[in-house]
PyMOL Python script that loads the backbone (N, CA, C, O; Angstrom):
from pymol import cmd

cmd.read_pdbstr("""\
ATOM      1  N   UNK A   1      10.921 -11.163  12.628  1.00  0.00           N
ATOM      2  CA  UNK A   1      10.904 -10.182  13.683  1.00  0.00           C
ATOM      3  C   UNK A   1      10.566  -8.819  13.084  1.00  0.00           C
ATOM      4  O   UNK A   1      11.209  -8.206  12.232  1.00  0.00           O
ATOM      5  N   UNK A   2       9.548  -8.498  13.633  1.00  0.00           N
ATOM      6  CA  UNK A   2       9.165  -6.856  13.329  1.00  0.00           C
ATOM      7  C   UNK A   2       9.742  -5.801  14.271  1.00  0.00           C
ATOM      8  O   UNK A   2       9.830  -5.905  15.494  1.00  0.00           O
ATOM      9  N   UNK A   3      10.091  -4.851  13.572  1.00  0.00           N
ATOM     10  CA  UNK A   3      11.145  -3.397  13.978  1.00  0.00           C
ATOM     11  C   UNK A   3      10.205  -2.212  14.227  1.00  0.00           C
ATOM     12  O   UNK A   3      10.106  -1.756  13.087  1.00  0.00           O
ATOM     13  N   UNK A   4       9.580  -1.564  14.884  1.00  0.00           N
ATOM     14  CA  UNK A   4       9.148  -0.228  15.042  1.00  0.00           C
ATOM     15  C   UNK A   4       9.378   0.545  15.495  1.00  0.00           C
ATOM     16  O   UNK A   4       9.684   0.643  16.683  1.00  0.00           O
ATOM     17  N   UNK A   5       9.282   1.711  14.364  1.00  0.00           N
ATOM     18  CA  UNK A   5       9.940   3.332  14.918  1.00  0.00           C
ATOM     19  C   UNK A   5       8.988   4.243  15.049  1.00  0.00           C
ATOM     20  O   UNK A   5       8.028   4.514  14.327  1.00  0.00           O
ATOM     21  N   UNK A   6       9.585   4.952  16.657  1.00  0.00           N
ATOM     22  CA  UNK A   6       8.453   6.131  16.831  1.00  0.00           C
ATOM     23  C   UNK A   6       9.208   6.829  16.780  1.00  0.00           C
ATOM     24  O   UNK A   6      10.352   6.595  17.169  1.00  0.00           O
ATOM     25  N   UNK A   7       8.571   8.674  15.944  1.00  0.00           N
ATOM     26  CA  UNK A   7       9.398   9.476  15.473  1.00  0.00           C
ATOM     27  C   UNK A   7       9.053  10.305  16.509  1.00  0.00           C
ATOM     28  O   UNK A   7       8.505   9.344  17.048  1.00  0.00           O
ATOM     29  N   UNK A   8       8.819  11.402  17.471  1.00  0.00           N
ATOM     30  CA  UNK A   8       8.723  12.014  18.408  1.00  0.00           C
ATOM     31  C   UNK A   8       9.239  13.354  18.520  1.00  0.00           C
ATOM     32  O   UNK A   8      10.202  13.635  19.232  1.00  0.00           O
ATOM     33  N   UNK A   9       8.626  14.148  17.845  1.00  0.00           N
ATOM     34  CA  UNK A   9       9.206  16.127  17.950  1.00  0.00           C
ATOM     35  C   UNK A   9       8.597  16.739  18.833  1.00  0.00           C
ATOM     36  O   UNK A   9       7.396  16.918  18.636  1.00  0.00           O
ATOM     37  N   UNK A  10       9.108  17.178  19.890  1.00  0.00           N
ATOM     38  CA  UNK A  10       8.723  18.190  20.711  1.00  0.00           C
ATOM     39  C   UNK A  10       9.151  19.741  20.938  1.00  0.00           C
ATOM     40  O   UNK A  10      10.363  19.803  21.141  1.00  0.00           O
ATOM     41  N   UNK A  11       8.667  20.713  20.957  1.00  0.00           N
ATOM     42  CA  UNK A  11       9.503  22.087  21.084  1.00  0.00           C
ATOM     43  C   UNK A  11       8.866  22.148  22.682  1.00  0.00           C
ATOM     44  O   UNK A  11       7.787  21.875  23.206  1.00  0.00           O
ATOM     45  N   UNK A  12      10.493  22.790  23.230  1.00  0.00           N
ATOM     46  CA  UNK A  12      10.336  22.752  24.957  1.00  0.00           C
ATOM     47  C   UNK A  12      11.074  23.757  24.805  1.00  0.00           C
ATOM     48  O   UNK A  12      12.285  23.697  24.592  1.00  0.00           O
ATOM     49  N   UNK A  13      10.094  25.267  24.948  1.00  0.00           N
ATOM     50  CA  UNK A  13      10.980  26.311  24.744  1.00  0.00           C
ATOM     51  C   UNK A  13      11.234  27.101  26.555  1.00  0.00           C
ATOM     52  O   UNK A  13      12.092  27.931  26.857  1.00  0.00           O
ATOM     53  N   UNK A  14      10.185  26.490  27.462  1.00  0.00           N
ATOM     54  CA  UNK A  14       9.973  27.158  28.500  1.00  0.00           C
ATOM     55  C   UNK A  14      10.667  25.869  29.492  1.00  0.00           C
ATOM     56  O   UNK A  14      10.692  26.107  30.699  1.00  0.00           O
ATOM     57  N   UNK A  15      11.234  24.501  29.014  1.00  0.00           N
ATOM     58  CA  UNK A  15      12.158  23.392  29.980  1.00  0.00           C
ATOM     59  C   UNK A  15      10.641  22.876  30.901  1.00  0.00           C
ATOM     60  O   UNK A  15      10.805  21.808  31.490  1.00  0.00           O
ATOM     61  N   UNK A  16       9.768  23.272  31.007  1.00  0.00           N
ATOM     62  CA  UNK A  16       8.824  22.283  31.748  1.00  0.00           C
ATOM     63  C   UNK A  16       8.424  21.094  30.979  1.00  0.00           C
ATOM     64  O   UNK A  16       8.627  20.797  29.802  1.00  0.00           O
ATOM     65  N   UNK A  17       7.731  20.413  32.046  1.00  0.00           N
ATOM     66  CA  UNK A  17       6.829  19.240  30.954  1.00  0.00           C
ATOM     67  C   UNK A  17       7.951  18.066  30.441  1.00  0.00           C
ATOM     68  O   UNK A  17       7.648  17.064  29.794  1.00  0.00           O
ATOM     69  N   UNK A  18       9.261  18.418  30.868  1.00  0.00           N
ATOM     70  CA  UNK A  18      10.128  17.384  30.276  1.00  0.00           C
ATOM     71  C   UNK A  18       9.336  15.884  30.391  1.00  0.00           C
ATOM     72  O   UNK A  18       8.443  15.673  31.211  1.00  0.00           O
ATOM     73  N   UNK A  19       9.826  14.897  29.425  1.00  0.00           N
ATOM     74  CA  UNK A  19       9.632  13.826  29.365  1.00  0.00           C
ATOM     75  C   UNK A  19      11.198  12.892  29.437  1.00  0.00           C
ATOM     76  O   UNK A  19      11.742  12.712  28.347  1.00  0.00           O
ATOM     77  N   UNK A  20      11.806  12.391  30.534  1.00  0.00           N
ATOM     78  CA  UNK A  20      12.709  12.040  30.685  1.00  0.00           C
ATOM     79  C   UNK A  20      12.405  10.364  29.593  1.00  0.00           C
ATOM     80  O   UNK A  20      11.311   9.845  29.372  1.00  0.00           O
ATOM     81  N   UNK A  21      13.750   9.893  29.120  1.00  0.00           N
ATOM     82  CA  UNK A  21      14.112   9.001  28.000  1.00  0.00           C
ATOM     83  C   UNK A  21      13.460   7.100  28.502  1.00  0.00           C
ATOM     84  O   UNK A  21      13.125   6.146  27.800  1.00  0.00           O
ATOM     85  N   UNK A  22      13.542   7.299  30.036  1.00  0.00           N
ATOM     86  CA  UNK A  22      13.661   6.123  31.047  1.00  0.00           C
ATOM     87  C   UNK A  22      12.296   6.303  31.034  1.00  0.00           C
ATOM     88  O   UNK A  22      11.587   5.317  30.830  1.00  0.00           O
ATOM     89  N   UNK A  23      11.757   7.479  31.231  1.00  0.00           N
ATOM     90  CA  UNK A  23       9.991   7.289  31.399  1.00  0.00           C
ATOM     91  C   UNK A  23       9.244   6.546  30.296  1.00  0.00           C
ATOM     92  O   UNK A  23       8.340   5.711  30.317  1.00  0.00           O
ATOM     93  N   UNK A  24       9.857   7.071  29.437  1.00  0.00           N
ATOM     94  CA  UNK A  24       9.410   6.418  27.727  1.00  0.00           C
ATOM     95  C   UNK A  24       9.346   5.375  27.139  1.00  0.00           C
ATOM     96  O   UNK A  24       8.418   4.816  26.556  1.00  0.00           O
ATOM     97  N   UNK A  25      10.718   5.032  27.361  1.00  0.00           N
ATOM     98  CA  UNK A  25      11.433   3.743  27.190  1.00  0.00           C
ATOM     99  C   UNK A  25      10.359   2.535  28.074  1.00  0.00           C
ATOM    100  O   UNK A  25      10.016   1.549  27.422  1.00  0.00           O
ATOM    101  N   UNK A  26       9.824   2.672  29.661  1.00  0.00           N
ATOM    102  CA  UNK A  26       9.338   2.197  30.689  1.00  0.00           C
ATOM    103  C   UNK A  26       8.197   1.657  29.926  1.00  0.00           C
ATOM    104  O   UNK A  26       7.831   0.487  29.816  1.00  0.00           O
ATOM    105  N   UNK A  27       7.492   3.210  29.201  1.00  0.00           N
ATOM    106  CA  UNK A  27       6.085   3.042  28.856  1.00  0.00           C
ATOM    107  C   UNK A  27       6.233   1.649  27.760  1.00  0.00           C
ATOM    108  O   UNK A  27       5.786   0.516  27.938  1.00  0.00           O
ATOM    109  N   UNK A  28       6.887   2.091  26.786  1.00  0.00           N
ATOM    110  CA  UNK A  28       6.792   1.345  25.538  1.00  0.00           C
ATOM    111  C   UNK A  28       6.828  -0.086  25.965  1.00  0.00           C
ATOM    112  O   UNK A  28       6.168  -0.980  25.436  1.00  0.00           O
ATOM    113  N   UNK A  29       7.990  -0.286  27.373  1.00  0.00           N
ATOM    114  CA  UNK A  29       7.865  -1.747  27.188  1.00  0.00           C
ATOM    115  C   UNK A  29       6.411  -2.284  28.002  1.00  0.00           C
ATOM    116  O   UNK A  29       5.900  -3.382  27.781  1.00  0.00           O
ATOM    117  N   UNK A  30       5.773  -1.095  29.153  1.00  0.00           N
ATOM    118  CA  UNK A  30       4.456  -1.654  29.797  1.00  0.00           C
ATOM    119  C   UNK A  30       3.477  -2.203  28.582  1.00  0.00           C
ATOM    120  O   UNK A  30       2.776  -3.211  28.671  1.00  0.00           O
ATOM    121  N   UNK A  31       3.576  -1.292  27.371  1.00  0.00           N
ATOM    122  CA  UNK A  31       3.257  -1.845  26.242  1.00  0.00           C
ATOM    123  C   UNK A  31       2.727  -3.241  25.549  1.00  0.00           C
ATOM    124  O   UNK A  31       1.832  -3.750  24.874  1.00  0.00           O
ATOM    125  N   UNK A  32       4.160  -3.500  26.338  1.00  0.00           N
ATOM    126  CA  UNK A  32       4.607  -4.919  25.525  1.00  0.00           C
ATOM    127  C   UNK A  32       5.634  -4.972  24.380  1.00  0.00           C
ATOM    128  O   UNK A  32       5.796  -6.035  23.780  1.00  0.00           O
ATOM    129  N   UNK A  33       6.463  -3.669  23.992  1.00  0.00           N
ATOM    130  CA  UNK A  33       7.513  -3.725  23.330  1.00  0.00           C
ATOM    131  C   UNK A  33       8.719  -4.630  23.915  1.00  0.00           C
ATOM    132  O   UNK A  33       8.664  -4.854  25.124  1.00  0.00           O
ATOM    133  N   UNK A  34       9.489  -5.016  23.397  1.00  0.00           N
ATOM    134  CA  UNK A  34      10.886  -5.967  24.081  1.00  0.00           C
ATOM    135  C   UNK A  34      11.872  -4.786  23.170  1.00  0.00           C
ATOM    136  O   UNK A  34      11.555  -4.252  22.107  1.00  0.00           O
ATOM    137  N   UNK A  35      12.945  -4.618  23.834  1.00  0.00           N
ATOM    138  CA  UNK A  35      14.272  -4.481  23.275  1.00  0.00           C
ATOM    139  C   UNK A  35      14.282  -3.231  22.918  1.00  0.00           C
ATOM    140  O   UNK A  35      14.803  -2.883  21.859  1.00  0.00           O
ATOM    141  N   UNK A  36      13.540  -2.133  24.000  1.00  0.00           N
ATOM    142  CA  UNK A  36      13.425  -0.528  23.462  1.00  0.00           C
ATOM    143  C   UNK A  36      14.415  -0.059  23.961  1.00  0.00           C
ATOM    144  O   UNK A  36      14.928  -0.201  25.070  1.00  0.00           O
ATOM    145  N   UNK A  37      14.777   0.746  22.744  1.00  0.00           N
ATOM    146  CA  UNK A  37      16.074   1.499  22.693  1.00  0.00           C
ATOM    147  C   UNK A  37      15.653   2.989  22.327  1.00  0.00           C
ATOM    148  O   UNK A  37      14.552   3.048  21.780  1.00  0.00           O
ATOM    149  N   UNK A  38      16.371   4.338  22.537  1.00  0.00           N
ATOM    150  CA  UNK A  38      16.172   5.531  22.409  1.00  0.00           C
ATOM    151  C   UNK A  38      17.479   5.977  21.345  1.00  0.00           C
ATOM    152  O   UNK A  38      18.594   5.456  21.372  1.00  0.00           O
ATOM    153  N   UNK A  39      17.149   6.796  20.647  1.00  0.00           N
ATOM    154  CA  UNK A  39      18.266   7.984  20.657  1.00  0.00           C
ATOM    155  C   UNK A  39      18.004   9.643  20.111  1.00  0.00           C
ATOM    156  O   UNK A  39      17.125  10.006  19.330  1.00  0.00           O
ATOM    157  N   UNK A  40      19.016  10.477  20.757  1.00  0.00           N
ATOM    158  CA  UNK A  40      18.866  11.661  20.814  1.00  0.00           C
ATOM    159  C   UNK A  40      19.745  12.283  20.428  1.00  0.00           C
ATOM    160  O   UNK A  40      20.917  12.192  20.793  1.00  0.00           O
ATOM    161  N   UNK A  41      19.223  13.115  19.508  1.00  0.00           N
ATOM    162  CA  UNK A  41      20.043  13.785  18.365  1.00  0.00           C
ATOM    163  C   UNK A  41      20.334  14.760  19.164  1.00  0.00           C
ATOM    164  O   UNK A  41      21.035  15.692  18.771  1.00  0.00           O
TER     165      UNK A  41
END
""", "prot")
cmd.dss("prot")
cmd.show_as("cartoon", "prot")
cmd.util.cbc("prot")
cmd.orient("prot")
């Protein structure tokens, strides 16, 4: 089983443009990822 990590830095100094965690998560699996998980420092 292969593991992949996406590293992801954004500066959101003005709060627009957010990218909510569920949108992301959604994409990766339209993908074809299984078993996506997030976390936020």
């Amino acid at each position: 089983m292969n593991t992949y990590i996406s590293l992801l830095r954004g500066i959101n100094v003005s709060g627009k443009n957010k990218i909510k965690m569920t949108a992301l998560q959604a994409m990766y699996e339209n993908l074809g990822y299984k078993n996506v998980k997030y976390y936020i420092l």
